[in-house]
N, CA, C and O atoms as a CHARMM CRD file, in Angstrom:
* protein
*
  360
    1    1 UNK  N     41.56800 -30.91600   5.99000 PROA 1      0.00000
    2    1 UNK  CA    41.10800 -31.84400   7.00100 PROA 1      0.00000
    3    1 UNK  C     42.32600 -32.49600   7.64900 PROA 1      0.00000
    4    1 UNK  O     43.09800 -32.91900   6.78800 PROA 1      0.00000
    5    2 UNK  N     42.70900 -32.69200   8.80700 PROA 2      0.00000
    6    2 UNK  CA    43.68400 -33.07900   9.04000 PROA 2      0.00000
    7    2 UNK  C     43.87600 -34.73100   9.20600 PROA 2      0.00000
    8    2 UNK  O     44.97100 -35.28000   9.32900 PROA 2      0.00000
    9    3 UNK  N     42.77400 -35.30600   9.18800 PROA 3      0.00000
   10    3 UNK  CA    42.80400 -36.66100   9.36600 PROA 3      0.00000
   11    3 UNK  C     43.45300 -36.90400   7.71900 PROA 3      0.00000
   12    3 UNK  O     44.15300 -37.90900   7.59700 PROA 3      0.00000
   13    4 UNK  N     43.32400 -36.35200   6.92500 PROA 4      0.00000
   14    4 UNK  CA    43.31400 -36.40000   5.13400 PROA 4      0.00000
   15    4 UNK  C     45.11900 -36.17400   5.33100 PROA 4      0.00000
   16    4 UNK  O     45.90500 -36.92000   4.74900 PROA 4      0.00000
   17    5 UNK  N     45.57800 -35.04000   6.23200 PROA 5      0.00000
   18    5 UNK  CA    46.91000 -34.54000   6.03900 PROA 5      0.00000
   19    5 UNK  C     47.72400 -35.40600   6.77800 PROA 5      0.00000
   20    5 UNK  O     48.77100 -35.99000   6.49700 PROA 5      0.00000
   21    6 UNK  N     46.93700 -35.36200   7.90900 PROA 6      0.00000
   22    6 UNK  CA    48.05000 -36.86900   8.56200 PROA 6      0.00000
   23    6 UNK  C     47.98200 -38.45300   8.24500 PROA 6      0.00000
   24    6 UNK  O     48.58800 -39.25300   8.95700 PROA 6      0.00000
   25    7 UNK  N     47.32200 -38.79800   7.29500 PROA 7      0.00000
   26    7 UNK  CA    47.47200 -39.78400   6.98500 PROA 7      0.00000
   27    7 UNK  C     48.79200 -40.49900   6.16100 PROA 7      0.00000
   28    7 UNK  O     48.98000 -41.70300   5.98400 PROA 7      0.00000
   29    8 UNK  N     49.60900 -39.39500   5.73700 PROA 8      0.00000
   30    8 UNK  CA    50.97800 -40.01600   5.01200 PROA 8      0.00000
   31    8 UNK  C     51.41000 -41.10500   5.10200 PROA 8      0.00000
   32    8 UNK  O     51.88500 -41.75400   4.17000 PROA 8      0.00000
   33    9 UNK  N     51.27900 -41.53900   6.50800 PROA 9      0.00000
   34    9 UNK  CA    52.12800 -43.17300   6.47400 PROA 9      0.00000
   35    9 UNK  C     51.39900 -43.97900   5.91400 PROA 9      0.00000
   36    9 UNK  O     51.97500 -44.86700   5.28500 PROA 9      0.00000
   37   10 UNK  N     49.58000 -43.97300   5.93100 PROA 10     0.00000
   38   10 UNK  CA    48.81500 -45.10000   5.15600 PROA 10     0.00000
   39   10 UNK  C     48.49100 -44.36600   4.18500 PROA 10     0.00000
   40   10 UNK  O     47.93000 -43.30200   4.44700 PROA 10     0.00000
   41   11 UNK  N     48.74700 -44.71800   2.83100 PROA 11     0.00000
   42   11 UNK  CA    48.86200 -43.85200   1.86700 PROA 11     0.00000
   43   11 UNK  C     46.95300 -44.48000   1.50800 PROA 11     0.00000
   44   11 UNK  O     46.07400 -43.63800   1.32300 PROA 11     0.00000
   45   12 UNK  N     46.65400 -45.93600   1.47400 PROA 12     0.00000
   46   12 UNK  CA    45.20100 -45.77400   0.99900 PROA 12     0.00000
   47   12 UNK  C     44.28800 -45.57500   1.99000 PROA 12     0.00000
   48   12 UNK  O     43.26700 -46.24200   1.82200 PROA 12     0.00000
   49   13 UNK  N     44.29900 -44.79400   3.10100 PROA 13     0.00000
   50   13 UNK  CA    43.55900 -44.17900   3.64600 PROA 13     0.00000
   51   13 UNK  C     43.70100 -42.72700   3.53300 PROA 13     0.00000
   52   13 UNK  O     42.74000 -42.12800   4.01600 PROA 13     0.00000
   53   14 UNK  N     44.38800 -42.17000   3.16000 PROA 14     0.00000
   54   14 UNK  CA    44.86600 -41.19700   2.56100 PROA 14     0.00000
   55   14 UNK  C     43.98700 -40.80500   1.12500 PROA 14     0.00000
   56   14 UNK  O     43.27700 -39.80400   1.02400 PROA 14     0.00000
   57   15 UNK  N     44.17700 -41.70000   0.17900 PROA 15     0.00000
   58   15 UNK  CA    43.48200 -41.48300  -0.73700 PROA 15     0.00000
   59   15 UNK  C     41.99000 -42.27700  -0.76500 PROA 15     0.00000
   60   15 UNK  O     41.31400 -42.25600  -1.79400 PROA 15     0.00000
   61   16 UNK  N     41.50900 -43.01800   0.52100 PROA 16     0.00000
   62   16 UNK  CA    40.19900 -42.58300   0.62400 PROA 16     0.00000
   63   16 UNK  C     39.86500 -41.30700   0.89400 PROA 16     0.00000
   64   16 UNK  O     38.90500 -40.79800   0.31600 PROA 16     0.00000
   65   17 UNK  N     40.75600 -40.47300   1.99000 PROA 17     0.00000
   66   17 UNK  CA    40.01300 -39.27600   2.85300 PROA 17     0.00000
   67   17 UNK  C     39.53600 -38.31600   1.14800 PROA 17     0.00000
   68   17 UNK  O     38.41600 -37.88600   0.87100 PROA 17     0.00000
   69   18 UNK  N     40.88800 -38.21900   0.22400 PROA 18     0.00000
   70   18 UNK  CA    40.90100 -37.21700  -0.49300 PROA 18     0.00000
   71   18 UNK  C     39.29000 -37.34100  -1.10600 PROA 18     0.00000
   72   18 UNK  O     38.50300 -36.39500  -1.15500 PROA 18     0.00000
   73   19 UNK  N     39.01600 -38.69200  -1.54100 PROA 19     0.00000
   74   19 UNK  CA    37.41700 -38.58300  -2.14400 PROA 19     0.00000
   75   19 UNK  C     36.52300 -38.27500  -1.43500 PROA 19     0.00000
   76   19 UNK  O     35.54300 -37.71400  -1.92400 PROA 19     0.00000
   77   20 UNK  N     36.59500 -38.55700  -0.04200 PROA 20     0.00000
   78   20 UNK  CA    35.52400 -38.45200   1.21800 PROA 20     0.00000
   79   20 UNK  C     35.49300 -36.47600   0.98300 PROA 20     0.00000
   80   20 UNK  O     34.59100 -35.76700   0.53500 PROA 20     0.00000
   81   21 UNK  N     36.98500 -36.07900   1.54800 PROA 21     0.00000
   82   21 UNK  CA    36.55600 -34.48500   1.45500 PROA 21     0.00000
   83   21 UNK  C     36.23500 -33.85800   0.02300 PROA 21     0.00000
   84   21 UNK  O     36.11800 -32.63400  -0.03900 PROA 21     0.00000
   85   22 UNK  N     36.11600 -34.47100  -0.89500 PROA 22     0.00000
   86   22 UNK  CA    35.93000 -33.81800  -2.34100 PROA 22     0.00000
   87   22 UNK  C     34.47000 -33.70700  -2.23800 PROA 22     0.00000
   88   22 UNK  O     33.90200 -32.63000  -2.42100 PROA 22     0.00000
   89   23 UNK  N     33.81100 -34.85400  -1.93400 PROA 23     0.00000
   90   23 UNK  CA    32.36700 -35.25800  -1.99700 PROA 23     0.00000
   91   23 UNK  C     31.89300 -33.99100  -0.89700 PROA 23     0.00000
   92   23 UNK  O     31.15300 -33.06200  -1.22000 PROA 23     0.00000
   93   24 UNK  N     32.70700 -34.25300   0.93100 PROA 24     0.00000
   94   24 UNK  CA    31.71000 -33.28800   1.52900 PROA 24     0.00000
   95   24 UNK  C     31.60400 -31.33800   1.17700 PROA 24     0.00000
   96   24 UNK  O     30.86200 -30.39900   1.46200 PROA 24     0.00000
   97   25 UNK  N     32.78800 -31.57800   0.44900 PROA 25     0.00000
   98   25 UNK  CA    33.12500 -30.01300  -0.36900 PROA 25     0.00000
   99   25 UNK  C     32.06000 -30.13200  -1.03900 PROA 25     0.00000
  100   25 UNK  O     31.23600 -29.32600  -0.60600 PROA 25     0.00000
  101   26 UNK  N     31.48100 -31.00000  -2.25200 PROA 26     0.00000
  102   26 UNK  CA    30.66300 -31.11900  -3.34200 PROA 26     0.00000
  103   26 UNK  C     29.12400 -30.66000  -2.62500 PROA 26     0.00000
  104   26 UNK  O     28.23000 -29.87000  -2.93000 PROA 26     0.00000
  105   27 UNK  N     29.45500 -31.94500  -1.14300 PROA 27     0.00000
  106   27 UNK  CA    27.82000 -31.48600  -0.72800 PROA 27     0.00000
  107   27 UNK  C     27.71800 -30.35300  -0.23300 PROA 27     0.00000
  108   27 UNK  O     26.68200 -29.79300  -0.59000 PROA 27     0.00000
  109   28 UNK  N     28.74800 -29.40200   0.86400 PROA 28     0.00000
  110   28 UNK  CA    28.35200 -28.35200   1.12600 PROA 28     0.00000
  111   28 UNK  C     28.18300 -26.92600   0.21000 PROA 28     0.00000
  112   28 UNK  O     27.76700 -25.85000   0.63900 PROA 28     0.00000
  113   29 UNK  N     28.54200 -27.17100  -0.90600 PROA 29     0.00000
  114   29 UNK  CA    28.40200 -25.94900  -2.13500 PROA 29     0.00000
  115   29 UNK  C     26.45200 -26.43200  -2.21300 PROA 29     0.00000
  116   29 UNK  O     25.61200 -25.56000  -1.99500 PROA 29     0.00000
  117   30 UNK  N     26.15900 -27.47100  -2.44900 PROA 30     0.00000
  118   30 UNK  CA    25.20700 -28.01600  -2.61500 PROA 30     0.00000
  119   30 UNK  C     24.02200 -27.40600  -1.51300 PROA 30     0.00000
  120   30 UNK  O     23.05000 -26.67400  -1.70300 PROA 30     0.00000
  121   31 UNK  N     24.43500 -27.89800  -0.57800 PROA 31     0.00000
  122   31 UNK  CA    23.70400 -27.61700   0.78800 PROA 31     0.00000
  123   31 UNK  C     23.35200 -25.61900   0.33500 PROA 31     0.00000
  124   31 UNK  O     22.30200 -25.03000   0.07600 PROA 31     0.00000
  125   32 UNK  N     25.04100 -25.06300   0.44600 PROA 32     0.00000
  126   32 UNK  CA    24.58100 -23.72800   0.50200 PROA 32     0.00000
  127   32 UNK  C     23.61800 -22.97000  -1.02300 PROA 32     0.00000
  128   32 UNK  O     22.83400 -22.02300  -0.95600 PROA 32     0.00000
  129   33 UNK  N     23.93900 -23.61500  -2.06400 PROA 33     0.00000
  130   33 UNK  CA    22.90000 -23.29600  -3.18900 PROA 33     0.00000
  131   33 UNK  C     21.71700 -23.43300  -3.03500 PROA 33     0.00000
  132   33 UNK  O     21.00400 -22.50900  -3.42700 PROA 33     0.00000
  133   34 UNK  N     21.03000 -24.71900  -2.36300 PROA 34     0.00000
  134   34 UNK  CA    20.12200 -25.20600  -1.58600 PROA 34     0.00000
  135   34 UNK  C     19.52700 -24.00200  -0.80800 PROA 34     0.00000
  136   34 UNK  O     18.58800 -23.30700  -1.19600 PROA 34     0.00000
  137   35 UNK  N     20.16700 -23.87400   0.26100 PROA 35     0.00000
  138   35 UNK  CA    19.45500 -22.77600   1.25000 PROA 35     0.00000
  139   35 UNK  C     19.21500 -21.37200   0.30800 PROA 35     0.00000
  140   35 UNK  O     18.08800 -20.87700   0.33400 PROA 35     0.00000
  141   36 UNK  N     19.80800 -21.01500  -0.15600 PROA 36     0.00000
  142   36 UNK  CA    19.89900 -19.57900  -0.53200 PROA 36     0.00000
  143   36 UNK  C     18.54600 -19.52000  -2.03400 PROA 36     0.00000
  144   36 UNK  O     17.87900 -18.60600  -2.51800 PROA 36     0.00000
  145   37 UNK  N     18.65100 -20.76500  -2.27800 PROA 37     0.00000
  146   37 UNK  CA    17.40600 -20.78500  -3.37000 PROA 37     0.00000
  147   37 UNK  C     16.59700 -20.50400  -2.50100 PROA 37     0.00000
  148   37 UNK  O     16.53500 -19.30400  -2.23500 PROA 37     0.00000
  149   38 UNK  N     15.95600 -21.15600  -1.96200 PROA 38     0.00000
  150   38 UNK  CA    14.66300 -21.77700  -1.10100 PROA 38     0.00000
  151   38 UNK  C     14.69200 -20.17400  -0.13600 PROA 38     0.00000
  152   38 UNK  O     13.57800 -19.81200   0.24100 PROA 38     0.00000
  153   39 UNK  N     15.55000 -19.51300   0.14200 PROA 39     0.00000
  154   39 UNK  CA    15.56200 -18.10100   0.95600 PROA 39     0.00000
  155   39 UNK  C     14.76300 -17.21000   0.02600 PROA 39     0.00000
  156   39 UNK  O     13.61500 -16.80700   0.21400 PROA 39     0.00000
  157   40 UNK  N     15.49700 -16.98600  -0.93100 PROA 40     0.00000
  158   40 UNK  CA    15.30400 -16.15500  -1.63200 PROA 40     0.00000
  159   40 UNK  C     13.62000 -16.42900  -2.43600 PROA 40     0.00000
  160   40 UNK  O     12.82100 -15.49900  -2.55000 PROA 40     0.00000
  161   41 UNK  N     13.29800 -17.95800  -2.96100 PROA 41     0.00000
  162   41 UNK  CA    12.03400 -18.09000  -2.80300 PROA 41     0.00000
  163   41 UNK  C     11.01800 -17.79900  -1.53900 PROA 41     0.00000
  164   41 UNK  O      9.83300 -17.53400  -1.74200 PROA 41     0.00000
  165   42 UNK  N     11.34800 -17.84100  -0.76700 PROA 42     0.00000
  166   42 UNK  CA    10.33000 -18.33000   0.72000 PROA 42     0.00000
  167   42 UNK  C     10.26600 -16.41700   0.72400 PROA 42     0.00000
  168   42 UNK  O      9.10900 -16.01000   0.82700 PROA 42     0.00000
  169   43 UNK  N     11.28400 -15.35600   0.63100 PROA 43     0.00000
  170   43 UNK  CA    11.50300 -13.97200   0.81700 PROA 43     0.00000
  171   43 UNK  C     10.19900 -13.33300  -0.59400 PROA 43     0.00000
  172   43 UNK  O      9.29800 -12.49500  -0.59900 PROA 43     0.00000
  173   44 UNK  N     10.79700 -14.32300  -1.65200 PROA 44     0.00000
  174   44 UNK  CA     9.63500 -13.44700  -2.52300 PROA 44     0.00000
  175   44 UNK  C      8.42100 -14.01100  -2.52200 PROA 44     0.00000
  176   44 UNK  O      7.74800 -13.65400  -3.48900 PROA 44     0.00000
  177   45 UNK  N      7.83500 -14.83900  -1.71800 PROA 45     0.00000
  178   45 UNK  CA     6.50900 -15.43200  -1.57600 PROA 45     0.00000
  179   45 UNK  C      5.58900 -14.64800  -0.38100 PROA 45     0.00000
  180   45 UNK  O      4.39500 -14.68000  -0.08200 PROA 45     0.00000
  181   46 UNK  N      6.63100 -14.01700   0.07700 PROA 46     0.00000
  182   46 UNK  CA     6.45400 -13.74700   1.58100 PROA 46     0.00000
  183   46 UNK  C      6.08300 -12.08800   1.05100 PROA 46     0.00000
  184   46 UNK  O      5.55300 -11.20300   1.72300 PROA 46     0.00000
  185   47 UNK  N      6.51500 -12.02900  -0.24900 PROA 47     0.00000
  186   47 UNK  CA     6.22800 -10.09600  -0.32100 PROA 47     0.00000
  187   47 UNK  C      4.76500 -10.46000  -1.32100 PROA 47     0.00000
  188   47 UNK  O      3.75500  -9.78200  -1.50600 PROA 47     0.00000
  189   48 UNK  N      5.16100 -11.82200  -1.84500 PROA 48     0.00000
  190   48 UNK  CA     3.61400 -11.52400  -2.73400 PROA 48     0.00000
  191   48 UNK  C      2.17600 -11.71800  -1.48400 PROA 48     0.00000
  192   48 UNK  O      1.08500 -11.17300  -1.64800 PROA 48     0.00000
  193   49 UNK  N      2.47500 -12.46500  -0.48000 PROA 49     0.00000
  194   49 UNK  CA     1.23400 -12.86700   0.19700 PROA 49     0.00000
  195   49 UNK  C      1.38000 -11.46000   1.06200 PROA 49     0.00000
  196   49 UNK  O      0.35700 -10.99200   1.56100 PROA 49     0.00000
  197   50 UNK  N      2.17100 -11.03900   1.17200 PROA 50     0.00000
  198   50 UNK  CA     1.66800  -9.64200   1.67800 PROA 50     0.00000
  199   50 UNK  C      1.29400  -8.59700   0.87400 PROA 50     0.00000
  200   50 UNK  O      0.81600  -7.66700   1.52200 PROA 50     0.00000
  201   51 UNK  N      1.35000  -8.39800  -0.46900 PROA 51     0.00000
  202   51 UNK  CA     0.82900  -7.72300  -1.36300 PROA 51     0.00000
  203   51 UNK  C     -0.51700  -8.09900  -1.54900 PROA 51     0.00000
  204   51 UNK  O     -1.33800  -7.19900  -1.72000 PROA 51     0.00000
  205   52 UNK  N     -1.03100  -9.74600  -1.54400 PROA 52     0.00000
  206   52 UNK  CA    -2.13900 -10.16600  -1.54200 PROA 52     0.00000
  207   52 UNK  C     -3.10200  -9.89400  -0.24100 PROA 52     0.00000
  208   52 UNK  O     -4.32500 -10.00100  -0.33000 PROA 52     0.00000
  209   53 UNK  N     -2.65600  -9.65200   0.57200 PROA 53     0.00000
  210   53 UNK  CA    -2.96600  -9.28000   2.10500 PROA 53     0.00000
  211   53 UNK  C     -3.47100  -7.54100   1.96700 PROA 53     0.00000
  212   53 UNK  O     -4.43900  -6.84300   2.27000 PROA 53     0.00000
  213   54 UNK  N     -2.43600  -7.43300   1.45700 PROA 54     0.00000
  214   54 UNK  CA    -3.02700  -5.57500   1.40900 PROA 54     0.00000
  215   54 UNK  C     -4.09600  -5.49800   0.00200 PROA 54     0.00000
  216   54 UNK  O     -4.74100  -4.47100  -0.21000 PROA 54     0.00000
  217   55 UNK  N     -4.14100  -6.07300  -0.43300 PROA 55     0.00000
  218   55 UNK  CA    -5.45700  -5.94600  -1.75300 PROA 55     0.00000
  219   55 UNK  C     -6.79200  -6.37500  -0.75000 PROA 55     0.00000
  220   55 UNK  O     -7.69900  -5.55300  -0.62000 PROA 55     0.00000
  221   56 UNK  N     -6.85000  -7.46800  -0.17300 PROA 56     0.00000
  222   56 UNK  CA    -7.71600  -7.87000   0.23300 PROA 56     0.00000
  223   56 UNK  C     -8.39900  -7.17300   1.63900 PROA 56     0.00000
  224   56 UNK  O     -9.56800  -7.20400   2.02200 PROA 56     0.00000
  225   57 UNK  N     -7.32200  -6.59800   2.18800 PROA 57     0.00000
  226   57 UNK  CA    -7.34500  -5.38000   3.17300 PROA 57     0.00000
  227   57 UNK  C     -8.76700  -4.16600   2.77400 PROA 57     0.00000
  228   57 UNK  O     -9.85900  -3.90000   3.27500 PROA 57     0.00000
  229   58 UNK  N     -7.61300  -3.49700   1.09700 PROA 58     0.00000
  230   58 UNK  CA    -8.53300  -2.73800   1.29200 PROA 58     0.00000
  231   58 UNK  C     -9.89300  -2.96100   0.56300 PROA 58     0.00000
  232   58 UNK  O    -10.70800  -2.04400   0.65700 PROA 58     0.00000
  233   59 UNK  N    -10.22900  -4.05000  -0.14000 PROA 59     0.00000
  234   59 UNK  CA   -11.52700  -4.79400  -0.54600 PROA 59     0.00000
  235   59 UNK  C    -12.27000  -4.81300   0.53900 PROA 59     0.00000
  236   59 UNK  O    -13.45900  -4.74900   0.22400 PROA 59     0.00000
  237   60 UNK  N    -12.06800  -4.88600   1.92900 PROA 60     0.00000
  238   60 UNK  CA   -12.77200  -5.45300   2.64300 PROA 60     0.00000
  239   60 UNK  C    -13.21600  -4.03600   3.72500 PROA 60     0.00000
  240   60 UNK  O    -14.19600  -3.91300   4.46000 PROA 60     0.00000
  241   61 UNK  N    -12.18300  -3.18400   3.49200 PROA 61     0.00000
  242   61 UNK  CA   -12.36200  -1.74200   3.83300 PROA 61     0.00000
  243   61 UNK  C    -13.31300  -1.11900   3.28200 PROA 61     0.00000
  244   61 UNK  O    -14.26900  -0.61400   3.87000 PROA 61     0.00000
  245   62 UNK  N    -13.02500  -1.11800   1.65100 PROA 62     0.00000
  246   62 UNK  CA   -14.28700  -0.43900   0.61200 PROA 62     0.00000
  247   62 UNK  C    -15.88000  -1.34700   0.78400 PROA 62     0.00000
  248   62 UNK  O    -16.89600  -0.69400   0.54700 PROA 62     0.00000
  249   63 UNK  N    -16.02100  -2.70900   1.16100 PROA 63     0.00000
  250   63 UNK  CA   -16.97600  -3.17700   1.19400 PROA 63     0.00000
  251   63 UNK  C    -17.56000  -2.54700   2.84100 PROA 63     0.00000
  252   63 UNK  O    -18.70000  -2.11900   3.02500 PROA 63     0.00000
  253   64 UNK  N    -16.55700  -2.61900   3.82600 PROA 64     0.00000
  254   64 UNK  CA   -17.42200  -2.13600   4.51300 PROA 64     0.00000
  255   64 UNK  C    -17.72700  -0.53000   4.53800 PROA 64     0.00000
  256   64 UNK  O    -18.65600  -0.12200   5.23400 PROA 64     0.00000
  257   65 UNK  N    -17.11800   0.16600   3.94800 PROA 65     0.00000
  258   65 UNK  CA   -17.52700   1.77100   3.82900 PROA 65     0.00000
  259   65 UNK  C    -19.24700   1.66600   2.72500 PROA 65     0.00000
  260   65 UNK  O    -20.18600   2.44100   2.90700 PROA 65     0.00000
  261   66 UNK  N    -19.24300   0.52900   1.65500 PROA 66     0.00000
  262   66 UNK  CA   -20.55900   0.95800   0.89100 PROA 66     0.00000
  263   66 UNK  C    -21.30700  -0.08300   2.10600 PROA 66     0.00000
  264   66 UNK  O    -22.52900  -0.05200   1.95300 PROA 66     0.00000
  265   67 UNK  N    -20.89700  -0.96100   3.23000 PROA 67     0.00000
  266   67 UNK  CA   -22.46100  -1.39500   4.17100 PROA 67     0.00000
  267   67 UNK  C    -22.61100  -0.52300   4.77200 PROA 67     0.00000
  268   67 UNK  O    -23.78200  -0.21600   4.99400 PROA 67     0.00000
  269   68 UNK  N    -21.46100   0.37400   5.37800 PROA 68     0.00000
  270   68 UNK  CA   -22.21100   1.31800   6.41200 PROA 68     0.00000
  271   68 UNK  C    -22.86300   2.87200   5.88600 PROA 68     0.00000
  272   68 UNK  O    -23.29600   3.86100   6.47800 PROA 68     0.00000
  273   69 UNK  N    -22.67300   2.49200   4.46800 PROA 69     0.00000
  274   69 UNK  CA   -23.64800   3.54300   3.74800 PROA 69     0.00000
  275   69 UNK  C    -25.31300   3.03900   3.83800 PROA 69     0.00000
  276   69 UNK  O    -26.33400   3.69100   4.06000 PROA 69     0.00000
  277   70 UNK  N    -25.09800   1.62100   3.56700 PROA 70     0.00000
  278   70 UNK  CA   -26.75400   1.91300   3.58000 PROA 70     0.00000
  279   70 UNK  C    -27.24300   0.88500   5.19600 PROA 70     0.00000
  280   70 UNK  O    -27.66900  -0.25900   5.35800 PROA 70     0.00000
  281   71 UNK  N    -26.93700   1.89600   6.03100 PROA 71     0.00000
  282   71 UNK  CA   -28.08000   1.46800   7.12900 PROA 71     0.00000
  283   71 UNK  C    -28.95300   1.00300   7.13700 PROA 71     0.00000
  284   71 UNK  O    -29.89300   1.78700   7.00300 PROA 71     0.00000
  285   72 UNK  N    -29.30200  -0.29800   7.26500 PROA 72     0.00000
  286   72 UNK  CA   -30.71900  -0.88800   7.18000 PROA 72     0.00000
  287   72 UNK  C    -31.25100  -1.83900   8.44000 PROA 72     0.00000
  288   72 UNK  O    -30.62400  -2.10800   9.46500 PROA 72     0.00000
  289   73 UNK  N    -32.50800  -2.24300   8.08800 PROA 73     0.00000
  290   73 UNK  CA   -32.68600  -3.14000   9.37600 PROA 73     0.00000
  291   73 UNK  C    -31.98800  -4.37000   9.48800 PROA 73     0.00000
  292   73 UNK  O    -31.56400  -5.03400   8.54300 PROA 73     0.00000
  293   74 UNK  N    -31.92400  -4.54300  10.27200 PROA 74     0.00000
  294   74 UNK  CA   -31.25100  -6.17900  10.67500 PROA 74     0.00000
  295   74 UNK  C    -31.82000  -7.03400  10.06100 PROA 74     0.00000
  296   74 UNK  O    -33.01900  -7.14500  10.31700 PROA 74     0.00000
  297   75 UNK  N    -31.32500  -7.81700   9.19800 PROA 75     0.00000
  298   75 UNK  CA   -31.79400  -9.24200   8.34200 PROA 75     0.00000
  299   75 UNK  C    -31.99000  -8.65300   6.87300 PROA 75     0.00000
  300   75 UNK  O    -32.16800  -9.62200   6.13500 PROA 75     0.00000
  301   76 UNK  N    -32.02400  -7.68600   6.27700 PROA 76     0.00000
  302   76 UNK  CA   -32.80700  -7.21400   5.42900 PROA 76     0.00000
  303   76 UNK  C    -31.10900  -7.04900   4.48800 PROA 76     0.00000
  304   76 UNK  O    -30.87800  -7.42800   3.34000 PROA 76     0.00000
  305   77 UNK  N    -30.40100  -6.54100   5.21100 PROA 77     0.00000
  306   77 UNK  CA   -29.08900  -6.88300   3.91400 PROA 77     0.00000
  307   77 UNK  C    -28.68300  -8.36600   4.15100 PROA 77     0.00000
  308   77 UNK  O    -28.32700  -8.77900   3.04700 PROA 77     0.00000
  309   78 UNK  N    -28.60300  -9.06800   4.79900 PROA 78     0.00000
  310   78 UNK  CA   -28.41900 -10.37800   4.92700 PROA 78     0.00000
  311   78 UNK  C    -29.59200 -11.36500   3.85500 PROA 78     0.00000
  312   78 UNK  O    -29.13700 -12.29900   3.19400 PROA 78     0.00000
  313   79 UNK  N    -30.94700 -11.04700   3.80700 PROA 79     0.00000
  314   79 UNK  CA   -31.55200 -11.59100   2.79500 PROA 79     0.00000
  315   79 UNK  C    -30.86300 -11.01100   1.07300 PROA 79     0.00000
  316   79 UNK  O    -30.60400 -11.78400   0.15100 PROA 79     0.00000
  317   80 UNK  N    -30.70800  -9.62000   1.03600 PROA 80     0.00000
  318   80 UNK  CA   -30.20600  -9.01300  -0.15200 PROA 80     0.00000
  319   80 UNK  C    -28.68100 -10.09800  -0.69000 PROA 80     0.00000
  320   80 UNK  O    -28.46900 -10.59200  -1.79800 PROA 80     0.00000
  321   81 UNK  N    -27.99700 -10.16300   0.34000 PROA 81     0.00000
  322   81 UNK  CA   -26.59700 -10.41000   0.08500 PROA 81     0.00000
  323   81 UNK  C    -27.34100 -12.08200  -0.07500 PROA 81     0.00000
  324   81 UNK  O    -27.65400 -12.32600  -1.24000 PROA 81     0.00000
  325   82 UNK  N    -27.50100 -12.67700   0.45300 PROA 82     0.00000
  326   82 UNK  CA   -27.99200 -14.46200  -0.05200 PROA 82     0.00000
  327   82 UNK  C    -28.21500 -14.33900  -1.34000 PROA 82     0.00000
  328   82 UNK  O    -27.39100 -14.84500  -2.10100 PROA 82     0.00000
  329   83 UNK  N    -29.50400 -13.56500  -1.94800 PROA 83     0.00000
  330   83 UNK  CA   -29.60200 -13.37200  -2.74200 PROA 83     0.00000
  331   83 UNK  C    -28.95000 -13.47000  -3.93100 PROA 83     0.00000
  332   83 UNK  O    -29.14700 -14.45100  -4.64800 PROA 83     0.00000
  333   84 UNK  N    -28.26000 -12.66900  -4.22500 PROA 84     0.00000
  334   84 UNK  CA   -26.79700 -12.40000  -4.80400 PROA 84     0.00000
  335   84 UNK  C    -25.70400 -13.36300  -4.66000 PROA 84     0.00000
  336   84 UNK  O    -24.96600 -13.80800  -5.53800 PROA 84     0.00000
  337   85 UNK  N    -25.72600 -13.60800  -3.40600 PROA 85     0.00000
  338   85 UNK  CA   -24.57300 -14.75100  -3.75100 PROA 85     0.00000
  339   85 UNK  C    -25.21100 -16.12600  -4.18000 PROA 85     0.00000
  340   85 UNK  O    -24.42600 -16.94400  -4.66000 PROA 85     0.00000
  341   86 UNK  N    -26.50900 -16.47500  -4.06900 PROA 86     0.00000
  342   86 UNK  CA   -26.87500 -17.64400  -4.69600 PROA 86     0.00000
  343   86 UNK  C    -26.81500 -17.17400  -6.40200 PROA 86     0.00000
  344   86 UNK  O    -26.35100 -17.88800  -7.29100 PROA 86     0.00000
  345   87 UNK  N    -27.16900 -16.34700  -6.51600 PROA 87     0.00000
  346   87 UNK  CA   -26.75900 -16.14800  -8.07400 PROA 87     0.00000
  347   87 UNK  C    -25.37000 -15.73700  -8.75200 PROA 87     0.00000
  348   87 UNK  O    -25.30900 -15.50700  -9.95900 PROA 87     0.00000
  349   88 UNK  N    -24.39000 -15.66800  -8.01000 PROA 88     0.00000
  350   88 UNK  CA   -23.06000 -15.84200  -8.29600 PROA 88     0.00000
  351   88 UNK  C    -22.83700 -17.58900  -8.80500 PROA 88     0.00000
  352   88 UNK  O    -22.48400 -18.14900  -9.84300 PROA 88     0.00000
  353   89 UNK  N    -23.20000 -17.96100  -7.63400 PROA 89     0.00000
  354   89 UNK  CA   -22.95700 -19.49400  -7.49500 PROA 89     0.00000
  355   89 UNK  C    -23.38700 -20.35800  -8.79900 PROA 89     0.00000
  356   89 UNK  O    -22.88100 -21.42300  -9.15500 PROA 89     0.00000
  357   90 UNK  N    -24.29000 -19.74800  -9.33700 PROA 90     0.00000
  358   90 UNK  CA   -24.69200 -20.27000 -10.29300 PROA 90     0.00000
  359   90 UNK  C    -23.80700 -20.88000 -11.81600 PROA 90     0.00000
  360   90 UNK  O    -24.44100 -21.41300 -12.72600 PROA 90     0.00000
């Protein structure tokens, strides 16, 4: 830092700077451990919700391949499915 290097003639401003740059050294190791955690979390959260994304993908693929197996009238799987899900709920 050069305000730290040119300070020679006032020697205790001098040996303030030295604690001032020790500390912002201290915080920027800090800062960068900081980011690179939180990256590397936010990166592997980001592969599980897309792993969770593709499960639910194809759940919702296979559910609709067994509705459009059974063709029925209108309202008549909608009463079936209430059905069923009021007794899930249970």
């Amino acid at each position: 830092m050069a305000a730290r290097d040119g300070s020679d003639l006032f020697l205790p401003l001098k040996a303030a700077l030295v604690g001032v740059v020790a500390l912002w050294d201290i915080w920027d190791v800090c800062c960068l451990i900081c980011r690179e955690t939180f990256r590397s979390k936010l990166f592997q959260r980001t592969v599980e919700a897309k792993a969770e994304f593709t499960k639910l993908e194809s759940k919702l693929v296979a559910f609709k391949v067994i509705a459009e197996a059974y063709q029925v009238e209108p309202g008549v799987l909608d009463e079936s499915l209430q059905m069923r899900l009021k007794a899930l709920v249970r």
